[in-house]
LODRENLUM-607012 format. One record per residue (C-alpha): residue in three letters; x, y, z. Coordinates in Angstrom, 2 decimals. Each point is the difference from the previous one (the first is absolute). Layout:
% LODRENLUM-607012
[r "ALA", [X, Y, Z]]
...
//
This chain:
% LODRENLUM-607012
[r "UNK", [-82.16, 32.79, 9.80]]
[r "UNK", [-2.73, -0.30, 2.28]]
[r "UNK", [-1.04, -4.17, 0.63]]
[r "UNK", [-3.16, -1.89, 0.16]]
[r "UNK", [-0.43, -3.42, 0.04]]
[r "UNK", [-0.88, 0.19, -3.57]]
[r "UNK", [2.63, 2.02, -0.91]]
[r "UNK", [2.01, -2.85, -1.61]]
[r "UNK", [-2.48, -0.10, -3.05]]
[r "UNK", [1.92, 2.98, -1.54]]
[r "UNK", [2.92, -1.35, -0.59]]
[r "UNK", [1.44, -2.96, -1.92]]
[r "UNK", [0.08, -3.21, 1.57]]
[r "UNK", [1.46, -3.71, -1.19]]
[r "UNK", [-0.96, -3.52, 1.05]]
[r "UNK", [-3.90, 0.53, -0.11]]
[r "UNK", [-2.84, -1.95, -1.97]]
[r "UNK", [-2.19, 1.40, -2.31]]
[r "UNK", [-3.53, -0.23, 1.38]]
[r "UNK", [-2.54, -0.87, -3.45]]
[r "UNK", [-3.03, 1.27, 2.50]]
[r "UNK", [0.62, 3.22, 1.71]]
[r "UNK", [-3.17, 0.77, 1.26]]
[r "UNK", [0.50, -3.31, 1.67]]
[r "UNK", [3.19, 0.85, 1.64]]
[r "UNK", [-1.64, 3.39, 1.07]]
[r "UNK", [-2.96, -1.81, 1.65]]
[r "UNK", [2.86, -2.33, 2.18]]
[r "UNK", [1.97, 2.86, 0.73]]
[r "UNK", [-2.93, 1.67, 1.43]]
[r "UNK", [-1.11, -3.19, 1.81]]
[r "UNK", [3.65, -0.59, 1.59]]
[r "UNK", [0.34, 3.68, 0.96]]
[r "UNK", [-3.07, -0.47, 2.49]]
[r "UNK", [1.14, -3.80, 1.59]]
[r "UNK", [1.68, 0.35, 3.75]]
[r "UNK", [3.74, 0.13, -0.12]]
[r "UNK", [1.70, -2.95, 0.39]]
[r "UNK", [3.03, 1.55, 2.24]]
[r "UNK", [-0.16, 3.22, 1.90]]
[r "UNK", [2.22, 2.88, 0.14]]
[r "UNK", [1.00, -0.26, 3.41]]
[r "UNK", [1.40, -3.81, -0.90]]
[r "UNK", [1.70, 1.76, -2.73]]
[r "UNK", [1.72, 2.89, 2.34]]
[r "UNK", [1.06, -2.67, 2.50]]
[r "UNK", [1.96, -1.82, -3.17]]
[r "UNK", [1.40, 2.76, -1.16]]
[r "UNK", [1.67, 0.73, 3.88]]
[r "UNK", [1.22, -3.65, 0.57]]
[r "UNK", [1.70, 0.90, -3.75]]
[r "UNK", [1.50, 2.51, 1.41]]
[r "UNK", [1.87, -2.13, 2.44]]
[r "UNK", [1.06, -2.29, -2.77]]
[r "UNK", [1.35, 3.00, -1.99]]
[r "UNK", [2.04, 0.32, 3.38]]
[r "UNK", [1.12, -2.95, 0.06]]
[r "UNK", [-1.91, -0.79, 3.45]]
[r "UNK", [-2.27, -2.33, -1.99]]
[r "UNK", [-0.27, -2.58, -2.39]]
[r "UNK", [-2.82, 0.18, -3.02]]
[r "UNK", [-0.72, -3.78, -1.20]]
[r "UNK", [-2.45, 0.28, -3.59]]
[r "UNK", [-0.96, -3.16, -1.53]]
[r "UNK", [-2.94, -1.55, -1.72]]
[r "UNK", [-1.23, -1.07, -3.30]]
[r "UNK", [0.82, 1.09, -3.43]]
[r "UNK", [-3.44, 0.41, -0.90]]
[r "UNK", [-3.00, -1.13, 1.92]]
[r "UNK", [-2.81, -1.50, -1.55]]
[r "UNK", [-4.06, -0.98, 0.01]]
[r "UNK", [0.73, -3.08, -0.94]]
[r "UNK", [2.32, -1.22, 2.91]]
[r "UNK", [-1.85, 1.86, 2.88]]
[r "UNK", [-0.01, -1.98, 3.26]]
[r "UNK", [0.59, 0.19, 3.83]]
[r "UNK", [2.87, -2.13, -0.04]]
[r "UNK", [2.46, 1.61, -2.29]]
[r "UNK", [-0.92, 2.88, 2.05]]
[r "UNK", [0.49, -1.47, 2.79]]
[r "UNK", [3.48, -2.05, -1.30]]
[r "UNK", [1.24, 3.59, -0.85]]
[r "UNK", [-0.83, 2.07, 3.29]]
[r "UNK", [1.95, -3.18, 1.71]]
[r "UNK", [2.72, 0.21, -2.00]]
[r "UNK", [0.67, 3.73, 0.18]]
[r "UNK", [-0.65, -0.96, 3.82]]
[r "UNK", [3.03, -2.46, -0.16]]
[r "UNK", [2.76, 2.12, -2.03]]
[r "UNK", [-1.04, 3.28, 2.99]]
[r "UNK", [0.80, -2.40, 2.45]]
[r "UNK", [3.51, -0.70, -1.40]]
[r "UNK", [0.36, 3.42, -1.35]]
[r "UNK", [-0.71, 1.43, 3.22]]
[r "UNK", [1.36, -2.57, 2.45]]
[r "UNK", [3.75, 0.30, -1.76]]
[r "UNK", [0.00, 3.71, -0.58]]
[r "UNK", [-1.89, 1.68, 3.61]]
[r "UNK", [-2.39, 1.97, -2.54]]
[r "UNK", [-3.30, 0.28, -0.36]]
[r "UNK", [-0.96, -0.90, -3.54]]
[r "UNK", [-3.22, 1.76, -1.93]]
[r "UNK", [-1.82, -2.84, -1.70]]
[r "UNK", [-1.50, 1.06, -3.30]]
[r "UNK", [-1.83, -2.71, -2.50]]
[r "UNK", [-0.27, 0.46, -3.76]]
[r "UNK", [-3.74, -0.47, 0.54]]
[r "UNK", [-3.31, 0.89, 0.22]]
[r "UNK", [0.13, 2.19, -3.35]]
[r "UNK", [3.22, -1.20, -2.24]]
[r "UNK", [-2.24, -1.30, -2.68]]
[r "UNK", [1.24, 2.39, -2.82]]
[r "UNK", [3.52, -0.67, -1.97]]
[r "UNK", [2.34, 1.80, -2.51]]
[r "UNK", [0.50, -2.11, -3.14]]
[r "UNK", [2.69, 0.49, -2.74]]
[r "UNK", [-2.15, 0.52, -2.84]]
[r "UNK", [-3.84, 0.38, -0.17]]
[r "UNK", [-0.40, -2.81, -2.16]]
[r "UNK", [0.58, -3.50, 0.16]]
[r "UNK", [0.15, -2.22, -3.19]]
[r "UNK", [-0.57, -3.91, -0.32]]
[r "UNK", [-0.22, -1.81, -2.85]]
[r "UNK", [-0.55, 2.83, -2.37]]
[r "UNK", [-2.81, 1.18, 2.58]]
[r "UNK", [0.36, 3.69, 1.48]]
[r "UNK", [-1.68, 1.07, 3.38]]
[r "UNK", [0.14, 2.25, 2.81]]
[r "UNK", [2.99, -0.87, 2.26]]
[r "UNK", [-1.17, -1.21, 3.92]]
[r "UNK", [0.08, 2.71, 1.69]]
[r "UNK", [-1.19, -1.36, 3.42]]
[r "UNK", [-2.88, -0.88, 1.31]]
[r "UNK", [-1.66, 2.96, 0.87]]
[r "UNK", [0.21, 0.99, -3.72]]
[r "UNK", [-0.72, -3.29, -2.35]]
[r "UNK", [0.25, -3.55, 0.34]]
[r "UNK", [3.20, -2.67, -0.43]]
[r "UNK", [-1.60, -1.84, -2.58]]
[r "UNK", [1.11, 0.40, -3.46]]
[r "UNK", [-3.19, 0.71, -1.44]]
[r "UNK", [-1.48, 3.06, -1.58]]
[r "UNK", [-2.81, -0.01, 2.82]]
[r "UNK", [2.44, -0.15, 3.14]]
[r "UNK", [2.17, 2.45, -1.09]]
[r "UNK", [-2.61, 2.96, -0.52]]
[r "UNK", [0.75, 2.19, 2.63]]
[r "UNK", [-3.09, -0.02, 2.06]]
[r "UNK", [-0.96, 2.91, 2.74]]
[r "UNK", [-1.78, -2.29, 2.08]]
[r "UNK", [3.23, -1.84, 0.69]]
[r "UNK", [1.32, 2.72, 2.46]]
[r "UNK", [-3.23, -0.60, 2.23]]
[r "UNK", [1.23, -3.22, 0.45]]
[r "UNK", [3.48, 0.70, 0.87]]
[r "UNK", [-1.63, 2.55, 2.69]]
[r "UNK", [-2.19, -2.52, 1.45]]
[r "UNK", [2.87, -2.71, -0.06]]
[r "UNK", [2.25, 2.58, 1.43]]
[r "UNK", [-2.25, 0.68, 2.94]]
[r "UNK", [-0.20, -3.31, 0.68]]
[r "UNK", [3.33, -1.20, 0.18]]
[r "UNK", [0.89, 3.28, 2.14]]
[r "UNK", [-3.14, -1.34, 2.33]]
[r "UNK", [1.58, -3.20, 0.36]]
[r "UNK", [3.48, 1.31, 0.41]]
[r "UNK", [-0.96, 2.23, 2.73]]
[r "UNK", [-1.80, -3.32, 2.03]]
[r "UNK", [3.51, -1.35, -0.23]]
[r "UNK", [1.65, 2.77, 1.40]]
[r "UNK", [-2.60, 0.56, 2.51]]
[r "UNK", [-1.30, -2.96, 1.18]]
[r "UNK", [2.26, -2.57, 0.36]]
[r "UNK", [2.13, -1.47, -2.36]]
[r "UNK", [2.82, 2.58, 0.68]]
[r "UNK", [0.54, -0.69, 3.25]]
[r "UNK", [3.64, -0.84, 0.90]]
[r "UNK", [-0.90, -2.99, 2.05]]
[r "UNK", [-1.22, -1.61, -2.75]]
[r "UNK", [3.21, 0.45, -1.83]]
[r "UNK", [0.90, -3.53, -1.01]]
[r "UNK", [-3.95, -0.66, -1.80]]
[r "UNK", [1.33, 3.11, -2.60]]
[r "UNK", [2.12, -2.73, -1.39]]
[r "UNK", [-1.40, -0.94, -3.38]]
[r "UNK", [-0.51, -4.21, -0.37]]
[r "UNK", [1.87, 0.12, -3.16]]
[r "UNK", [3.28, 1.77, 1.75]]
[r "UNK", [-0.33, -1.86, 3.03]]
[r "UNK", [2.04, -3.22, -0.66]]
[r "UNK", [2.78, 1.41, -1.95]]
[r "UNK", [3.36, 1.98, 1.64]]
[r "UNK", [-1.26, 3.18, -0.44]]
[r "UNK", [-3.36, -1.00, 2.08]]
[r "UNK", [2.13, -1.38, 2.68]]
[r "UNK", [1.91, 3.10, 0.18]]
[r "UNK", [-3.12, 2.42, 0.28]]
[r "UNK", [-0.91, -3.15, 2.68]]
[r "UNK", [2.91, 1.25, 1.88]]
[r "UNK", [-0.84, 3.27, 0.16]]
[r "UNK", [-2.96, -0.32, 0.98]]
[r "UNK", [1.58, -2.00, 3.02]]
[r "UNK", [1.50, 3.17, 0.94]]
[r "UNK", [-2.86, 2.03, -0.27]]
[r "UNK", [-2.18, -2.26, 2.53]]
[r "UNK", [2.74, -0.20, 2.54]]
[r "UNK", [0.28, 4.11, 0.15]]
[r "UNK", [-4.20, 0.25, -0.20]]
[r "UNK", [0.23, -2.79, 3.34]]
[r "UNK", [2.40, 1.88, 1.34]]
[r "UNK", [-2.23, 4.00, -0.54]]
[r "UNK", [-2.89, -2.33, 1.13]]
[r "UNK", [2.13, -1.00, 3.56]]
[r "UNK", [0.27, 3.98, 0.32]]
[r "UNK", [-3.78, 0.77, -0.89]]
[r "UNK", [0.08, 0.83, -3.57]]
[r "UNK", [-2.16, -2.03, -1.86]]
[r "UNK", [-2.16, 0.44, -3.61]]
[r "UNK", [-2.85, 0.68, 2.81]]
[r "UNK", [1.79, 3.25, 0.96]]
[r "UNK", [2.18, 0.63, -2.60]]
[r "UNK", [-2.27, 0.66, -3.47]]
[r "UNK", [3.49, 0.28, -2.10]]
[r "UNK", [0.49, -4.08, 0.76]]
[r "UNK", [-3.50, -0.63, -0.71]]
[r "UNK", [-0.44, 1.70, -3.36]]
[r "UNK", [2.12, 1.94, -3.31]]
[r "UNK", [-0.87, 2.30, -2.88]]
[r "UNK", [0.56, -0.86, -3.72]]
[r "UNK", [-0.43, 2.94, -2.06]]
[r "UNK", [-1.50, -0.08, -3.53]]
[r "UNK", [2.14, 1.14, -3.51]]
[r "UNK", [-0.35, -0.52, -3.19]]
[r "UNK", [0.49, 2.13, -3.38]]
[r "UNK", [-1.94, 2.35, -0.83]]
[r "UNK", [0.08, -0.18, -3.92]]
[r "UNK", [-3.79, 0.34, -0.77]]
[r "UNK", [-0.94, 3.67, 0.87]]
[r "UNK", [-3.69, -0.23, -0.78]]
[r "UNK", [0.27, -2.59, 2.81]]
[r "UNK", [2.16, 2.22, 2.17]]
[r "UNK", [-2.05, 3.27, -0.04]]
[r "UNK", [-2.89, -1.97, 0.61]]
[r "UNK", [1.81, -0.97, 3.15]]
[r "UNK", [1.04, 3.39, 1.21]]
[r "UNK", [-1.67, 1.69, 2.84]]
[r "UNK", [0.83, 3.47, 1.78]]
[r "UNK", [0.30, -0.80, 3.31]]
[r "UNK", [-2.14, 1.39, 2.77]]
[r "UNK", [2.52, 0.72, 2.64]]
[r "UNK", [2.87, 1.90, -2.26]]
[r "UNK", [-1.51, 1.03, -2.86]]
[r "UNK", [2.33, -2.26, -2.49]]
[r "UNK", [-0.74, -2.37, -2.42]]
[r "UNK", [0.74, -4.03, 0.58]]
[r "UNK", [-0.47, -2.72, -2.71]]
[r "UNK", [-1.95, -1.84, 2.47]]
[r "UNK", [0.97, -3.47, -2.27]]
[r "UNK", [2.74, -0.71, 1.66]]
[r "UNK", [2.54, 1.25, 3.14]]
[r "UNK", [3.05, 0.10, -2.32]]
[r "UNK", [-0.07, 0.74, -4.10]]
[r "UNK", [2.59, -0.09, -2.37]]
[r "UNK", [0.83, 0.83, -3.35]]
[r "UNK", [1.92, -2.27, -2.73]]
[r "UNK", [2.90, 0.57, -1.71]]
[r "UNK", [-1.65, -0.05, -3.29]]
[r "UNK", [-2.55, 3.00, 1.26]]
[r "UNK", [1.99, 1.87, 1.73]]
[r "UNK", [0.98, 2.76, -2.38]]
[r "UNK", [-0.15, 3.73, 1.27]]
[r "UNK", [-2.29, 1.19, -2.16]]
[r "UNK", [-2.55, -2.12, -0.19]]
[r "UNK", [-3.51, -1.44, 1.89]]
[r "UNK", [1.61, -2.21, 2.75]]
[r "UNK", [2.33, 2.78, 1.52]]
[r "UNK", [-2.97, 2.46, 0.03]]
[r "UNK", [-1.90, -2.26, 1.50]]
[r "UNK", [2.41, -1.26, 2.94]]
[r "UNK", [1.58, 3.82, 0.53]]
[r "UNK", [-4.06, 0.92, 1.57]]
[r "UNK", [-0.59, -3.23, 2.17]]
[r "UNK", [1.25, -0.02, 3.56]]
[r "UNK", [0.57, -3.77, 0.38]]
[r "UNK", [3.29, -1.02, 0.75]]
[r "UNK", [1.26, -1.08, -4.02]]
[r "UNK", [2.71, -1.39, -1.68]]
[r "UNK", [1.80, -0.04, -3.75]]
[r "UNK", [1.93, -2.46, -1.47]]
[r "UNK", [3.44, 0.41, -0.92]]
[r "UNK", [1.05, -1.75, -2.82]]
[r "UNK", [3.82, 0.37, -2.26]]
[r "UNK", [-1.25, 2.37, -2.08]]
[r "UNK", [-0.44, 2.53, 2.88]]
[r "UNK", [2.09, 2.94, -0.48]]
[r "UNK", [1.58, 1.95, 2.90]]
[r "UNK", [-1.72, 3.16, -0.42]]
[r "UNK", [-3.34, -1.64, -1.01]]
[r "UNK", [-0.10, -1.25, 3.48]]
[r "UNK", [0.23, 3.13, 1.66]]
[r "UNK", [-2.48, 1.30, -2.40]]
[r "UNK", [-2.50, -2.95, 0.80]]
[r "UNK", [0.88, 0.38, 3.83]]
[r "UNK", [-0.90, 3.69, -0.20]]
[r "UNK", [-2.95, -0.63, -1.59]]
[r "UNK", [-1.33, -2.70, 2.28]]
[r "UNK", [1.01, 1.07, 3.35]]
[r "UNK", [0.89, 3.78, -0.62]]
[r "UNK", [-0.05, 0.50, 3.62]]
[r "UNK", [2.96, -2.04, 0.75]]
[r "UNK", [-2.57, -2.46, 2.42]]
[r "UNK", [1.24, -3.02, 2.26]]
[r "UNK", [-1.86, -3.29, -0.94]]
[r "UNK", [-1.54, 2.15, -3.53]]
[r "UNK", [1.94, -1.62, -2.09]]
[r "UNK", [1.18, -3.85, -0.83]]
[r "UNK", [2.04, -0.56, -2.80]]
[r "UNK", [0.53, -3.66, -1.03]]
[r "UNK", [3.12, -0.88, -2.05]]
[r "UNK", [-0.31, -2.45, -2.78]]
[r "UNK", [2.90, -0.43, -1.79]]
[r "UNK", [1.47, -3.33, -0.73]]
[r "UNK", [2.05, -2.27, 1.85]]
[r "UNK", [3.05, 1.24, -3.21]]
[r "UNK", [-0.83, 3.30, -0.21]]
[r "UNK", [-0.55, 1.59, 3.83]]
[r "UNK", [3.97, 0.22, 0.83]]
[r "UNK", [0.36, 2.52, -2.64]]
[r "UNK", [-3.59, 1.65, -0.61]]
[r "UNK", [-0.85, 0.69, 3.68]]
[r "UNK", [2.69, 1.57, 2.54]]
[r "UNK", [-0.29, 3.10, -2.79]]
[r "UNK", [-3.64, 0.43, 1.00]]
[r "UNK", [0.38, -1.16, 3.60]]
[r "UNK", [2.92, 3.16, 0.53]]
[r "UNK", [-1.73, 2.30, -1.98]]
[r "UNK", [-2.75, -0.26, 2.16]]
[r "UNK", [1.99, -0.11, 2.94]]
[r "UNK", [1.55, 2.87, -0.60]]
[r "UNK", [-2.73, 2.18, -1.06]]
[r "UNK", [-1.66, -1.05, 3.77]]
[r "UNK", [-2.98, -1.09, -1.25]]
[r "UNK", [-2.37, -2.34, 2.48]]
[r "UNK", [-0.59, -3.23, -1.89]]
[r "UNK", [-0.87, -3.81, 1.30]]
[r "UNK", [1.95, -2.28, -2.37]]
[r "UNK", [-0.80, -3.56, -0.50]]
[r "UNK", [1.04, -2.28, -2.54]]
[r "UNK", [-2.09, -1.88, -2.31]]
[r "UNK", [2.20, -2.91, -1.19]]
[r "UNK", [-2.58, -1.71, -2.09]]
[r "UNK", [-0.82, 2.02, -2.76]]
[r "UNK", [3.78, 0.91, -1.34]]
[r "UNK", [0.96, -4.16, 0.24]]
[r "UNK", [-2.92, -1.44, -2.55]]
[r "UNK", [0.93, -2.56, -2.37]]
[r "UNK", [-1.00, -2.51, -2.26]]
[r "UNK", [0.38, -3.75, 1.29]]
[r "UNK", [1.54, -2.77, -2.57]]
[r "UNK", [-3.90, -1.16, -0.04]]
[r "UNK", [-1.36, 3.45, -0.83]]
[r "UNK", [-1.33, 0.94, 3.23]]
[r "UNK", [0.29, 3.52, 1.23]]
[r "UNK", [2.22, -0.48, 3.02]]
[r "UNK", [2.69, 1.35, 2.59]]
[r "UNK", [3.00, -1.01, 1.69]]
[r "UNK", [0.01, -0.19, 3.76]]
[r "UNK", [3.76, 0.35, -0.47]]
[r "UNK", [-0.57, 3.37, -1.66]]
[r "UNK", [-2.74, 0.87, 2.52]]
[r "UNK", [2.38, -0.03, 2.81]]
[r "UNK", [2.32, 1.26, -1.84]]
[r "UNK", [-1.43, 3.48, -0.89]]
[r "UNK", [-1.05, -0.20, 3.81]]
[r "UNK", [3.73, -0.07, 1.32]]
[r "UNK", [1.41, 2.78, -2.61]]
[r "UNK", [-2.68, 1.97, 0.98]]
[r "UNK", [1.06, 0.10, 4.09]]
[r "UNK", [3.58, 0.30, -0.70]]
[r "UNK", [-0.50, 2.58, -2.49]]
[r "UNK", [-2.05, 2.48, 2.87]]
[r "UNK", [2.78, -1.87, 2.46]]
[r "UNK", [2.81, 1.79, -1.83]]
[r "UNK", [-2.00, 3.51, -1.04]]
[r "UNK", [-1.19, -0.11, 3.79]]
[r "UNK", [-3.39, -0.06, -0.46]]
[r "UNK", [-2.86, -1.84, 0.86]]
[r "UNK", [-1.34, -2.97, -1.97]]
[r "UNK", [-3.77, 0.06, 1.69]]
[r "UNK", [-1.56, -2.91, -1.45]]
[r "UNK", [-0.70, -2.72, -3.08]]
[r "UNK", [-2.91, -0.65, -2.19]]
[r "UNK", [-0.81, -3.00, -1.10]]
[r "UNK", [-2.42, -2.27, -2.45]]
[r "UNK", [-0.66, -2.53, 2.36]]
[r "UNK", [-3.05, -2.88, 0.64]]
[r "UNK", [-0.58, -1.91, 3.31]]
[r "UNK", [-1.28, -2.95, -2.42]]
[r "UNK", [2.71, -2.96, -1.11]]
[r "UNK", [0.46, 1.48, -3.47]]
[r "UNK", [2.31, -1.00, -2.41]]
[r "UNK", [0.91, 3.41, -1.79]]
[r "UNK", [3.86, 0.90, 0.63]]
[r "UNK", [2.70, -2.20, -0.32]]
[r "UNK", [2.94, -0.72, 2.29]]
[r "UNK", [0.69, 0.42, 4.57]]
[r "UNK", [0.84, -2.77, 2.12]]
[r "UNK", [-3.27, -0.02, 1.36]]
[r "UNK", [-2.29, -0.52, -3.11]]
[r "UNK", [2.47, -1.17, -2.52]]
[r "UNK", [-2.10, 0.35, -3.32]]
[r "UNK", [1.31, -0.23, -3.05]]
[r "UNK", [-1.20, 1.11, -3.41]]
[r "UNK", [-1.27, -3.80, -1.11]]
[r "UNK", [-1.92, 0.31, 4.03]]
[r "UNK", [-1.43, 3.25, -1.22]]
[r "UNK", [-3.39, -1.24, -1.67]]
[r "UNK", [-0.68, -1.94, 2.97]]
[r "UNK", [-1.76, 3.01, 2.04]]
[r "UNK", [0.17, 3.07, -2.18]]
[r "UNK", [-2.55, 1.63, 0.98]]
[r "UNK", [0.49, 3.89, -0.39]]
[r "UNK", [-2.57, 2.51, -1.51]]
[r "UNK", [2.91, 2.08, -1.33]]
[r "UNK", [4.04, -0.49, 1.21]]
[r "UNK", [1.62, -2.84, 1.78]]
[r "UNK", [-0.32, 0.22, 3.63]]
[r "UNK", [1.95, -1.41, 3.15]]
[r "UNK", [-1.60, -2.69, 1.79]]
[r "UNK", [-0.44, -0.19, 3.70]]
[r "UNK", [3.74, -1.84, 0.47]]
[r "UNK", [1.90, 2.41, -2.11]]
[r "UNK", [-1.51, 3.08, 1.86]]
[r "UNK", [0.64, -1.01, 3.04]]
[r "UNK", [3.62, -1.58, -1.23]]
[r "UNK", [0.50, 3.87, -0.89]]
[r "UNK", [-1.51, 1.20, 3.41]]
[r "UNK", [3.04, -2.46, 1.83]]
[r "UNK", [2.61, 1.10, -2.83]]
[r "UNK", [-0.86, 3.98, 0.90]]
[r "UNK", [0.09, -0.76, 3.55]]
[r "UNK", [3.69, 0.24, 0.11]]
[r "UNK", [0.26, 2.95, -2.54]]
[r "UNK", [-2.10, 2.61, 1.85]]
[r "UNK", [1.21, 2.56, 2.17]]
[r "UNK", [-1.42, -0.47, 3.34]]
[r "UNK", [-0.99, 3.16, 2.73]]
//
């Protein structure tokens, strides 16, 4: 069949809101489809080739970020506490490995989210479930949870913004590796795992004295001066999406210009339907989730479908299966794949398979089962020899209280109401994402 970035509209498709205005929707669809792009295709390609390396094994893809961004919450310094933190875990990453690691935020666009049922019921009161902010409000009111047209205006205009301000970090400044010790966040600082990044960091400035001695300086050298962080998020709301898309000028193909990376859910990614169609015409580097219900030749199917030409860097699939469940549901998929010699990035995502609910009736995760699915996950490509390329994470550079357990942050389900601050799931604060970054340190293969 031939594809358009409309083309999705033909087939079925879950996880969507039901619009009471579609002349409305039309008019914003029309409106978005003429704003500038917020990334361009050439940032896109240049992902999609360090990818390649990772698939390789040459590099190492770091993906973190919030659950689900919000209008609400918008402000320079979470930004900023989350570009310094993804700053701080590439500097261990890459400083105990030898590889270069591809930074890529969950920001700057996640603002939609899959939910479980499309209602929600309090009290005897039925609404609209939250579907994320670029649909319909948190509130549990009739009026905030209306999904509203205009919202996805916003979530552009937010989304260019915080990319704006991202790239000013990257650029002018605030990545330079002399100023290594100030990405140390004040609330990390005075505990062990602060005085251990502290360390590092003394390492760092004795080798950048020692390239200075030889001439080599952030003056002459623009890699010590400045970094790129890459944009992801997923790309659940189509209407959103196509409005994105734009055929680029240079090659002829078509980029959803929202975003350098895209992914699809596990809930949305069935073969036959809206989200597949979509993905299989866009020339963004992409990923899928991979959840236990996977089946071995469903994979190939969905890898045929989304990267048909067999491409290095095309493809990202992110495992998400469960601290008690990835020993015995993954190495099937992992050989299968192997075997049929299909180019894939994997990553693990070892949030979404560990959720649970805390003795206080938060919504809440283990940092034991974190790093748990983490460790399967490398020993499991260790002994199919093959390469574990990255992890994906739900992460904050803020001092949130959202999952339990680590040495670093040791919150426990009474400590969880203290900071729970979360749109959607539980995320890892600063300390337990870079307690992970350390953990990993030792567990990845180096060059």
């Amino acid at each position: 069949m031939s594809w358009t970035p409309s083309s999705w509209r033909n087939f079925p498709i879950k996880q969507q809101p039901t619009y009471q205005d579609q002349n409305l929707l039309k008019t914003v669809e029309e409106k978005l489809s003429s704003f500038p792009p917020i990334i361009f295709a050439a940032e896109a390609r240049r992902l999609k080739s360090k990818l390649a390396r990772a698939g390789r094994g040459e590099a190492f893809l770091l993906q973190g970020g919030d659950c689900a961004e919000s209008f609400s919450d918008f402000d320079a310094e979470s930004i900023k506490n989350l570009f310094k933190l993804m700053l701080q875990m590439n500097m261990v990453l890459m400083y105990s490995t030898g590889k270069p690691v591809i930074k890529v935020g969950r920001i700057a666009g996640q603002f939609a989210k899959p939910r479980s049922s499309d209602f929600e019921e309090i009290d005897g009161v039925k609404l609209p479930s939250y579907r994320g902010d670029i649909i319909n409000g948190m509130k549990f009111t009739e009026e905030d949870r209306i999904p509203n047209p205009y919202n996805m205006i916003k979530a552009y205009n937010q989304s260019a913004a915080t990319l704006n301000l991202l790239r000013a970090f990257s650029r002018g400044g605030l990545a330079d590796l002399n100023r290594v010790h100030q990405w140390n966040l004040d609330f990390i600082k005075d505990n062990p795992l602060g005085k251990r990044y502290d360390e590092l960091s003394n390492k760092i400035d004795h080798s950048m004295k020692f390239m200075a001695a030889c001439g080599l300086n952030s003056d002459t050298l623009p890699q010590l001066h400045q970094t790129t962080l890459y944009t992801s998020h997923e790309a659940l709301l189509l209407n959103y999406e196509e409005a994105m898309t734009r055929e680029d000028s240079e090659t002829g193909k078509w980029y959803d210009c929202s975003a350098h990376m895209l992914w699809i859910g596990d809930r949305t990614r069935d073969l036959s339907e809206a989200h597949i169609e979509f993905f299989r015409g866009i020339d963004n580097p992409i990923g899928c989730k991979v959840g236990p219900s996977m089946g071995e030749d469903e994979l190939i199917e969905l890898i045929d479908a989304l990267n048909p030409d067999n491409e290095e860097g095309r493809l990202n699939l992110i495992v998400r299966m469960g601290a008690g469940t990835i020993a015995e549901k993954y190495p099937p998929l992992l050989k299968k794949v192997r075997d049929a010699g299909k180019n894939v990035v994997w990553t693990i995502d070892p949030m979404h398979g560990n959720v649970e609910k805390s003795s206080t009736g938060f919504k809440t995760r283990n940092f034991d089962n974190i790093l748990s699915e983490v460790e399967q996950f490398f020993a499991i490509h260790k002994e199919m020899g093959t390469v574990a390329a990255g992890i994906h994470l739900e992460m904050t550079g803020n001092d949130v209280t959202e999952c339990t357990g680590s040495t670093s942050s040791p919150i426990t389900d009474e400590g969880l109401a203290s900071r729970y601050h979360t749109q959607c799931d539980p995320r890892l604060n600063a300390s337990q994402a870079l307690e992970l970054s350390f953990m990993l340190s030792g567990t990845i293969p180096g060059v």
